[in-house]
C-alpha positions as CSV (number, residue, x, y, z in Angstrom):
1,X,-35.0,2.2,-30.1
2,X,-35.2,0.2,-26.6
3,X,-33.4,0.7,-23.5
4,X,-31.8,-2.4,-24.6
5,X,-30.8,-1.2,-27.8
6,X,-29.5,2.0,-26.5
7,X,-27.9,0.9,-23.6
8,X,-25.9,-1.8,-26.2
9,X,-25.3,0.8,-28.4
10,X,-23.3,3.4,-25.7
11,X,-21.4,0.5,-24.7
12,X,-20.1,0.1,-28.7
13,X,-19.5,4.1,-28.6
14,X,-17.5,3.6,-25.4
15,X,-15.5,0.7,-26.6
16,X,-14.9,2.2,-30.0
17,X,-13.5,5.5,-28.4
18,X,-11.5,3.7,-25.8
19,X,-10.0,1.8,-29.0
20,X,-9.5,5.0,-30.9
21,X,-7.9,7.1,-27.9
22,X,-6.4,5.2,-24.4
23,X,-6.2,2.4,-26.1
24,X,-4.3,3.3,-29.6
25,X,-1.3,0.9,-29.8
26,X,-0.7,2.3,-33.1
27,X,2.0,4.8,-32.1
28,X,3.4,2.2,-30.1
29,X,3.5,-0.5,-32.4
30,X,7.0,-2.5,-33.2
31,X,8.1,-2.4,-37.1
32,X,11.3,-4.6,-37.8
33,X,12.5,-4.8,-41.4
34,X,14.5,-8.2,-42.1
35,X,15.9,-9.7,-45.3
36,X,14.8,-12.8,-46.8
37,X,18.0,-14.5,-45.2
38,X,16.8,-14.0,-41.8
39,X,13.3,-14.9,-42.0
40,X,14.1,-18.7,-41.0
41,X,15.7,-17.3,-37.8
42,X,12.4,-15.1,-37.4
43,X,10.2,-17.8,-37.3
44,X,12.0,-19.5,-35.0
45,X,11.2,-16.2,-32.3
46,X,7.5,-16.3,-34.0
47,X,7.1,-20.2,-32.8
48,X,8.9,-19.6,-29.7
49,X,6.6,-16.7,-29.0
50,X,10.0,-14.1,-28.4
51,X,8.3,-11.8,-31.3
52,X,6.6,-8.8,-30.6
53,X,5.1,-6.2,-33.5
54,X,5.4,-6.7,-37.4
55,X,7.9,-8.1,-39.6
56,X,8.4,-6.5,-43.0
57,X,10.3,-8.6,-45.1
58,X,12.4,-6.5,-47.5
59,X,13.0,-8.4,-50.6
């Protein structure tokens, strides 16, 4: 392996731990459950970019 190559490749280790650890959004992540009805007004937020997290539509 170079320097290159290992230099590259602690930079990937970095980023991937950052990723798994500071920056884990997964705990804050926003979860909305809407019915079919209101998927229309949804889409409207999406477009207007007023959404944040997932949308689970519950059929």
């Amino acid at each position: 392996m170079t320097n290159l190559q290992s230099d590259q490749s602690s930079a990937i280790e970095a980023i991937w731990a950052k990723m798994a650890n500071e920056w884990n959004i997964s705990q804050t992540t926003l979860a909305n459950e809407i019915s079919l009805e209101q998927v229309p007004e949804t889409i409207e937020f999406i477009k207007n970019g007023e959404h944040l997290g997932r949308t689970i539509v519950k059929c």
